[in-house]
Structures are given as structure tokens and as C-alpha cells.
N, C-alpha and C positions, 0 to 999 in steps of 0.2 A: 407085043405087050399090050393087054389091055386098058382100058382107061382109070382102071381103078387102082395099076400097078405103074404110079408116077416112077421115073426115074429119081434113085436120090441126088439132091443139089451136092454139085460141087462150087467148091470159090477156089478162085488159087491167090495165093500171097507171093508177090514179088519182091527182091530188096536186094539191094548193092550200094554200097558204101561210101567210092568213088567214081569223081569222074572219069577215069580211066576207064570202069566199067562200064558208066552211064554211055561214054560214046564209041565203044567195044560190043561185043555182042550177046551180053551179061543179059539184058533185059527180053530180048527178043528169044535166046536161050531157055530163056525159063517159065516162059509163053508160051512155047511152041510145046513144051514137053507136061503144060498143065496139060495141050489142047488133046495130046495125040494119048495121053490115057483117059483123058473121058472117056472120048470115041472110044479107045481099044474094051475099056468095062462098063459101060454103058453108065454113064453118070451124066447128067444134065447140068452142062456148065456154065455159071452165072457171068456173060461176059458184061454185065451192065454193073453188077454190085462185086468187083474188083476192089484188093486191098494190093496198095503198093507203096512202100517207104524208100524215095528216090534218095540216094547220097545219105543214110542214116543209118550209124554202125549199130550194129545189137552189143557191141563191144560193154557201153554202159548201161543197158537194156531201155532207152530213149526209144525204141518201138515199140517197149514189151509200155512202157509207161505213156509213149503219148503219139505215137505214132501209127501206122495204119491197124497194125497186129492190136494195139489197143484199142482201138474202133470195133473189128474183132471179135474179141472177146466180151466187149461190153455187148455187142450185137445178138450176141450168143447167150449170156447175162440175161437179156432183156426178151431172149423168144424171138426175136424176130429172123436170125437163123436158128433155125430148127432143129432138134438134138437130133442124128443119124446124118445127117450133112459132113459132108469130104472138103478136108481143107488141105491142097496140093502144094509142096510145095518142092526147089528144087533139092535140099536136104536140109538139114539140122539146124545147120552153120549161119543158115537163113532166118530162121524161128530168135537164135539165142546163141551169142558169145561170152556171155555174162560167166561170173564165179560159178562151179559146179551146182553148189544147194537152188540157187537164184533158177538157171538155165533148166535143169531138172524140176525146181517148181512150176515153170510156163509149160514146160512139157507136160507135167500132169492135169495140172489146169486144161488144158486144151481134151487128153482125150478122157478125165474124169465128168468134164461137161456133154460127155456123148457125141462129140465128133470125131469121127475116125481122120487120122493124121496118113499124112503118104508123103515120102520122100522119093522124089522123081529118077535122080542121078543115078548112071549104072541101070543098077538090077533093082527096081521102084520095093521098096520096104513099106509094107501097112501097120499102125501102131491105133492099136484101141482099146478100150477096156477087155474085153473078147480075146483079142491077140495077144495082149501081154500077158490077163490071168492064164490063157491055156499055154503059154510058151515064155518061163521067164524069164528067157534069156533073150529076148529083143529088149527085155531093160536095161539088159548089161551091155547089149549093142549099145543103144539111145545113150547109155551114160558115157560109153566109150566116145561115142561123135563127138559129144557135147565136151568134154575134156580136153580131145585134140582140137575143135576151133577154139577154145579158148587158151591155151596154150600158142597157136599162133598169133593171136591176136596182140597178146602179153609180147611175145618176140619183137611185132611189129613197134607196138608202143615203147619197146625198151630202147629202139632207137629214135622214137623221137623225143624221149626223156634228155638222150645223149646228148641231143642235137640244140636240145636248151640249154641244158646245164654249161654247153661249150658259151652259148649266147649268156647265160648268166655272168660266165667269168669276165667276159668282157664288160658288162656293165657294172661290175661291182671296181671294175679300174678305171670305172669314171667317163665311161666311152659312150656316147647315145647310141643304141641299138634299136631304134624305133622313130621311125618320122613323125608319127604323132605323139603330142607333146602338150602337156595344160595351155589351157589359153593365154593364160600370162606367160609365156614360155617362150623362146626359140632354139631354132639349133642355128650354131657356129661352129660350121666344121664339123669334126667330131663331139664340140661339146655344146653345151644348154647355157643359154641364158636367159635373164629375168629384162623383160620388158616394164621399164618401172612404171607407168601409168596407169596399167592394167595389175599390176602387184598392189599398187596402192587402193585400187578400187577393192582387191580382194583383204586386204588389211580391213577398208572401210565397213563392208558387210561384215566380218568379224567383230567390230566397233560397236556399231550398231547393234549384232546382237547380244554383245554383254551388253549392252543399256535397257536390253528388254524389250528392243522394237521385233516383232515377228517377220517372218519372211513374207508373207502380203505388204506388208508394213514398207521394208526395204524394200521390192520390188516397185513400189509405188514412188518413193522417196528415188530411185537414182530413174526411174522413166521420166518426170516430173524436172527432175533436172537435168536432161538430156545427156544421161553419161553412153555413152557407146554402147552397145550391149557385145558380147565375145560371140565371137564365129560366125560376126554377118547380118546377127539378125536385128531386126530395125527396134524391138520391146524386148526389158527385160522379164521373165517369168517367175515364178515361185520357183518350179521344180528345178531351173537354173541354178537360183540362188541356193537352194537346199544342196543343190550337187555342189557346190562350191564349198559350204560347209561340211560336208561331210566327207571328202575328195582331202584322203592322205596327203599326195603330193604338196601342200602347201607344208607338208613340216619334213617335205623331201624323201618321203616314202614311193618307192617302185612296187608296182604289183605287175609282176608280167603273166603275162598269159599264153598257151596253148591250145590249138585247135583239138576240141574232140568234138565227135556226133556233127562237125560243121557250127559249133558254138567256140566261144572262148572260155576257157576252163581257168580258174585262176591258182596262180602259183607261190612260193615262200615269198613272201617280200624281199626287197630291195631297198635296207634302210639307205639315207644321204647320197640318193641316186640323182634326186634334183636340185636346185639350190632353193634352200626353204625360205620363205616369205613372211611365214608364223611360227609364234614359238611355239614348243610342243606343250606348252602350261596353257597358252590359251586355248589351241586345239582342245585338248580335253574338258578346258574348262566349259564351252560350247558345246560338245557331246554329253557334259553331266545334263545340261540342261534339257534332252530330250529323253535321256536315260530314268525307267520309270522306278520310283521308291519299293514297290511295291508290286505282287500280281495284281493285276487288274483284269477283269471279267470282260470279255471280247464284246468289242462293237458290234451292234446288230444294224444291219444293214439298214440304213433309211429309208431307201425307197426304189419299188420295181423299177425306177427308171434312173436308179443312182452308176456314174458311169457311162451312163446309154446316151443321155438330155444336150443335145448339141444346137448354138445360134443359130439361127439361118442370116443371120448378117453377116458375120466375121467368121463364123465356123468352128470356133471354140467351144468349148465345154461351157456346157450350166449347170451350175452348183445353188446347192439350196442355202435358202437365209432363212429368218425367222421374223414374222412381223408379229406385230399387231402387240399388246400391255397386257399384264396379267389380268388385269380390270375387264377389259372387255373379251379377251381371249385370247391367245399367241397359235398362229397359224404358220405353215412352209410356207416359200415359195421357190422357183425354180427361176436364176437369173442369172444371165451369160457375165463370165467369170473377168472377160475384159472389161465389160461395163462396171461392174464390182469394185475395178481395181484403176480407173478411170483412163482408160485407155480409148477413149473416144466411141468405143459401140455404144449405139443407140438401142439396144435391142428393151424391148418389155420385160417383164416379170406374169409368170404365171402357177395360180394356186398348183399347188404337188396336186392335193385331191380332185383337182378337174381333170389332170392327165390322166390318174390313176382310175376315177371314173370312167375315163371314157373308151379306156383299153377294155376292162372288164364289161361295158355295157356293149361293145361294139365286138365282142373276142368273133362271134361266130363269125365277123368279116374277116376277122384279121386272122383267122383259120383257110378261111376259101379262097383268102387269095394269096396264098403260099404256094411261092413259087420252084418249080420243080427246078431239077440238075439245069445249071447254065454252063454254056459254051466256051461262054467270057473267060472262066475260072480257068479252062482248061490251057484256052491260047497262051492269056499269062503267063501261064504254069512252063509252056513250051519254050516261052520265049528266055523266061531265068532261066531254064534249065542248059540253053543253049547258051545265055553270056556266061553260066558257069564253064562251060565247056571250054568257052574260046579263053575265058581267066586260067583256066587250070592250066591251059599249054603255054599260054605266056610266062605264067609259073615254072610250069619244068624247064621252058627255053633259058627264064635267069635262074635256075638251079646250075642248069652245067654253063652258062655262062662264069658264073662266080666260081663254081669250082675248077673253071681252069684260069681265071683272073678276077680275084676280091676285090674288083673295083665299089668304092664307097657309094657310086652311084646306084651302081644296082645293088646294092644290098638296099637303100633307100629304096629303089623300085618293089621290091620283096616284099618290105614290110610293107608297104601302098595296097599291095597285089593281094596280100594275108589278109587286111582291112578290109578291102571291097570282096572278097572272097567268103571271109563272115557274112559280109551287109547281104548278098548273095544268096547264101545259105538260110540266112533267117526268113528273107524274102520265100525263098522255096519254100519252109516249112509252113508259113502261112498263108501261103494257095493252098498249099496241099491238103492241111485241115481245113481252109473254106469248100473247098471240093468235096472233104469228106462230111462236113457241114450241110453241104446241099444237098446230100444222096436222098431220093423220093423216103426213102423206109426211113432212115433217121430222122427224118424231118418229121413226117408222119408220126411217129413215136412222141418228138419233144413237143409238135402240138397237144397232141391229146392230152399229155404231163401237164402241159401249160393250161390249158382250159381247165380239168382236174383245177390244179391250184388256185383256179381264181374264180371259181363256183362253187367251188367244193363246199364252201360253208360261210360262217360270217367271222372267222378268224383267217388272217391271211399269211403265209409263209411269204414274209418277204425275203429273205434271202434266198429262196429256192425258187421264187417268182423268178427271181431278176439275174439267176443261172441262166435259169431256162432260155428267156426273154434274150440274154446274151449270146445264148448258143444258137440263134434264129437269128439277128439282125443283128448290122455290125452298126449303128446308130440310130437315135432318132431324135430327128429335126425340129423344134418347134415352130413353126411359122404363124404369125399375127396375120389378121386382116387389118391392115391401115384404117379400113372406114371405121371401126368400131372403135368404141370412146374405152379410156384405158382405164375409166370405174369400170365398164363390163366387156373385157377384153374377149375376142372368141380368135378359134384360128383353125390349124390343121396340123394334126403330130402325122408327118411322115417318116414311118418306117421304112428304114435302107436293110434288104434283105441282105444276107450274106453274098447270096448269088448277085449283087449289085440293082435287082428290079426294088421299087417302092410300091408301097400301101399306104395311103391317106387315111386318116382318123379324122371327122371334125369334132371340136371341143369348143367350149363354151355358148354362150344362146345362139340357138339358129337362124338364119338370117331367114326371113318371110318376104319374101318380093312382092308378093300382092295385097299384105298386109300392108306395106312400106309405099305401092302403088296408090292404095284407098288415101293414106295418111295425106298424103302428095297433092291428090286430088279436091282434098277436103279442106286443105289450108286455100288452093287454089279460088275455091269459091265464096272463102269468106274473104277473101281481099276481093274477087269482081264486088260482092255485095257490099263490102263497107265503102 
């Protein structure tokens, strides 16, 4: 082959749903059989830009929307894989479990964007524009696939529809089927009780906000007075209290939930499952109040760094205020959200426009030193995927535990195991997106999108900024220089890449040391002279 007759790129796509698979031979399966048809057709196979959706069913199409295959397709989207590129996979069932119209639309999506698709399994099927216009009955194949894994998948799901519905009857006769339970809560036995000291605090904050106090407001009012805070932690928060208002269970509503895609999926209520606290007049009355009259025209996002702006004292989020009098002029600033709420941080305040300056004036650094695929992302990744592994067997060992004796203990352990097996899963899914976050070519991509937006002209997309901005670094830090006077604050925005490395920005007037030497020097000599 000569040099002008590149080999076309293949990618393979991996996926397996459970951990059954993940610690079976599923993965390693379907790797071996991308590698051994490159080779056998002469296809140049990307082992560095690899899609894999670990433990994530195509069942609700969660891969086709946000997992590797979606990466994917946006990759594809965007030109950076190349139309006539092989995407391998082991067959169908892999791509899409989803409803027929759904699973058939991804399927055309794929080889309408000029990649030729291959199904590994068996006797390797190739599907592409080419192949299906000359031959239409690989469409009636493809459609056949895609019907029967969705039909088993339906099978699967019917039993654990079953498996609830038996757990529903039991909680509608009043039985706790769940160790976790609202903070004002306990179990007793088989049943729930109210801890009144902690009922009365959640009364309180309902009090409070029919009087019209907001939940900054409250939050401030029971820290100030040292009430407890639920679940250990030493401050109460806003989003606390928000969850408290808006958290059924005070008027004794159940929402149970089921595992799909490794999320909690939520299910029919369970009215008078807990013992209620509030009356259901006030609950609603408390909901009218954030419930809006009217459409209202969507917030525009404040500022590239809204969401992003975090302490470097306490580690909290910074949220913008408003200073300054219409007289003289009303300006942002950006100020750590405990300090706000007077929670003891000491931290500064700093103008929004000095940040927002100094990302734009400095972008070509903060382009150069974007940091390629890290290691880090992957260990982690190794590491959940392995306490997944060892939770899943503890799971099956109290599966047939309880079904040869329903002791109440282990059914409590079950529900423990369901819990951390979520916490587990979510964990998984965001390594796996910071992984795919790190990849050289997407990174590459959202820089240059990012530079674009914030030179492009003298109108700026802040909301598309601060996408961007979000999809590159998972925070950024503001830190103060101590020596500098807090009329002319200066300091350093470090950006925390996804891959975990940082990038310094300085911001505000730059410090001159030999300007600051001279200064030094010159006070010196009129104190010898006077």
C-alpha cells in the first residue's frame, strides 16, 4: 500500500450493561473480535480514541443520549471522525435496545453520516449507504435485530416491574421497605417513626417561609442559632432547606424507585407511607409560592464563570452580588457564598469583569496549556468499576440468601447494597465522561470553539462561553494575594482541568518587584537624611 493509500480508521464501540458481564468475558469479547477484523480487512484501528459505555443499558437509549455512542456521533457531527470511517461493533444489540422507530433512527444516523457500521458476531454483516441502497434487505435484517433485543430487554424489565410491584404491596400495608428514610424519620421494626425535635425544626422552616423569610434567610437564622443541621453536617445550606420544602414525604408521600441504566428511575407514589409532619394545605401553600403566574422568558446566563467560581478558603461556591448605587453605577461581584451567609469564611470579593478580562486576555495560555488524556481518570475509573463488582456479588449472595430465608436483616442489607450500588454507578458515569472529556481531539475541538467565542467580536455568548468553559475544567478557584490592599485586590483564577492538572491566570494589577524595590529604597534614604 502506498503512502497515498491511507488505510480507512476504524473505532470500535464496546458496551455491556451489567456487572455480570463487566467481570465475565463480555468486554475483552468484543475487543478481540474489533482487533481480528481490522487485521483480517485491512482497516487502521484507533486503539487510543476508543468508545466504551461500561454497565449502561441501550435499553432507554442513555448511550445513544449521553454516553460513549454519543460522544460518537457528535465526533462524527463535528468532522473530527471522518466520513468513510468503520465503526465495529459486536452486533446490533450493542448500538440500540431502544423502541423500533428510536433504535432504527440511530441506526440510520450512523451509516447516513458515511460511516460504514459492521457487526462483529458470527458471520461479520457490513451496513452502509452503498450496502443497503444495493441490497434492501440488510434493512429488513438491521430491523429484525433491533426488534428481537428489544423484545428481550422488555422480557427482562417485566420482571423487575414484578419484583416491585410485590415490594409496593408491602409498603402500601404500612411496612418500611427501605432503610433510608427522611431525616426526621426512623425505623422501628418494621415501622417509621417521627423524631419530634427534628419534625419540629422541619414545621419551623415551613413557618418561616409562610412569613416570607427566603431560604438564604432561613439557612442563616437556624446556623446562627445552632440548631443541628440533618445527616452530620456541622452548617445548614440553602439547597438543604429547599430539599426539605419541596421533599413530599413531610405530607407522608412515598416515591419508590427502580434501578434503570444504573440510576433510580422513579415510580407511582405511595400516598400515607410515612407519618406526615405538614398538613397537605401547607405543603401546597409553600409550592404556590415558587410556582410562576405566568411564562417567563428564560434567564440568561450571568456569567462565563457562573457555576465554575469556587473559595480557595472553604471550597464553596461563589456566587455573584451587586454593588455599587445607581448614582454612581451598579457593578458584579463574585463572593464565596459562606461568607454571604455568614458562616465564618473570610474569603474576598472580586469584580466578575476582572475575571472575565483576564480569561479572554490570557485565552492563548489557557489554550497551551491544556492538558492531554490523564491516567488519573482511568485508575479511578478501575477502581469503581471494581467495588462495583465486589457490590454486585454481595447483592446476588443476599438475593438467594432471602429467597431461601426473608430475614428483615437482609432485606435491610439489600436495600443498603441498591443505595451504594446507585452511588457506585453515578460515580462510574462521571469518570467515564471526564475520560471522555479528556480525549486530545475533543479537547482540541472545544478549545478552538472557546477561543472562537471569546474573540470572535465585541458581543459575547455567554451562555455558550460558559458550556464550553464547563466542558474543559471542572472548577475554577479564585485565590487573593494577602499582601494586596482590598481597594486594589489582585490574585490568581486557577483552572482545575477535568483531567485534574491546573492552569494559573493572574488577575488584577501586577505586582512589580523592582518597582516596589526602588519604592523601598527611596523611603530608606529620606529617613537616613532627615
Amino acid at each position: 500500500m502506498t503512502e497515498t493509500e491511507k488505510k480507512p480508521k476504524a473505532y470500535s464501540y464496546l458496551r455491556f450493561s451489567t456487572a455480570d458481564q463487566a467481570k465475565g468475558d463480555s468486554f475483552r469479547r468484543q475487543a478481540a473480535l474489533a482487533e481480528d477484523y481490522a487485521r483480517r480487512n485491512g482497516l487502521d484501528l484507533d486503539t487510543e480514541l476508543t468508545f466504551e459505555d461500561r454497565g449502561i443499558s441501550a435499553f432507554s437509549g442513555r448511550n445513544r443520549r449521553k454516553g460513549a455512542l454519543r460522544t460518537f456521533l457528535d465526533l462524527v457531527d463535528e468532522g473530527i471522525i471522518p466520513e468513510g470511517s468503520y465503526l465495529l461493533v459486536e452486533s446490533l444489540d450493542r448500538i440500540s435496545r431502544e423502541a423500533i422507530l428510536e433504535a432504527q433512527g440511530t441506526f440510520l444516523m450512523i451509516i447516513n453520516a458515511g460511516i460504514t457500521l459492521v457487526t462483529l458476531k458470527g458471520s461479520p454483516r457490513v451496513y452502509s449507504r452503498e450496502t443497503v441502497t444495493a441490497n434492501p434487505t440488510d434493512l429488513l435484517i438491521s430491523l429484525i435485530e433491533l426488534i428481537r433485543a428489544r423484545e428481550e430487554s422488555e422480557t427482562k424489565s417485566g420482571r423487575i416491574k414484578a419484583d416491585w410491584l410485590k415490594k409496593r404491596e408491602r409498603a402500601a400495608q404500612g411496612e418500611a421497605i427501605t432503610s433510608q428514610v427522611p431525616a426526621w424519620l426512623r425505623r422501628d421494626g418494621k415501622k417509621l417513626a417521627v423524631i419530634p425535635e427534628r419534625a419540629e425544626v422541619v414545621r419551623r422552616i415551613f413557618e418561616l417561609t409562610l412569613r416570607g423569610e427566603g431560604q438564604h434567610a432561613i439557612t442563616s437564622i437556624l446556623n446562627k442559632e445552632g440548631v443541628p443541621a440533618f445527616g452530620g453536617g456541622r452548617l445548614w445550606h440553602r439547597s438543604y432547606v429547599k430539599r426539605v420544602l419541596e421533599n413530599p414525604a413531610v405530607i407522608g408521600t412515598f416515591t419508590p424507585h427502580r434501578m434503570v441504566d444504573g440510576h433510580r428511575e422513579p415510580m407511582e407514589p405511595i400516598r400515607s407511607y410515612f407519618p406526615a409532619i405538614i398538613s397537605p394545605e401547607t405543603f401546597e401553600a409553600v409550592r404556590a409560592l415558587d410556582r410562576p403566574v405566568g411564562k417567563a422568558p428564560p434567564t440568561a446566563m450571568a456569567s462565563i464563570f457562573s457555576g465554575l467560581a469556587k473559595c480557595e478558603e472553604c471550597g464553596g461556591p461563589m456566587i455573584r452580588a451587586r454593588k455599587g448605587n445607581t448614582g454612581r453605577g451598579l457593578y458584579y461581584v463574585f463572593v464565596c457564598q459562606g461568607s454571604k451567609l455568614g458562616q465564618g469564611c473570610e474569603s474576598r470579593s472580586v469584580r466578575q469583569k476582572t475575571l472575565e478580562v483576564t480569561l479572554i486576555e490570557n485565552i492563548d495560555r489557557f489554550v497551551m496549556e491544556a492538558p492531554s488524556h490523564d491516567d488519573e481518570l482511568t485508575s479511578a475509573l478501575d477502581q469503581v468499576e471494581t467495588e462495583i463488582e465486589v457490590t454486585q456479588d454481595l447483592i446476588e449472595g443476599l438475593v438467594e440468601a432471602i429467597a431461601t430465608k426473608r430475614l428483615p436483616s437482609l432485606i435491610t442489607k439489600l436495600d443498603e447494597l441498591e443505595i451504594r450500588m446507585a452511588d457506585l454507578k453515578d460515580r462510574q458515569e462521571q469518570l467515564a465522561a471526564d475520560l471522555r472529556d479528556t480525549a486530545k481531539p475533543v479537547i482540541s475541538k472545544r478549545l478552538v470553539d472557546l477561543e472562537a467565542a471569546l474573540t470572535g467580536g465585541d458581543q459575547i455568548n455567554i451562555g455558550r462561553t460558559n458550556v464550553l468553559l464547563r466542558q474543559l475544567v471542572d472548577r475554577a478557584v479564585i485565590r487573593f494575594d494577602r499582601e494586596a490592599s482590598r481597594r486594589k485586590p489582585r490574585g490568581q483564577i486557577e483552572f482545575v482541568w477535568k483531567s485534574g492538572t491546573s492552569t494559573y491566570l493572574r488577575w488584577g494589577p501586577l505586582f512589580d518587584p523592582v518597582r516596589r524595590a526602588r519604592a523601598a529604597d527611596s523611603k530608606s534614604t529620606l529617613a537616613v537624611t532627615s
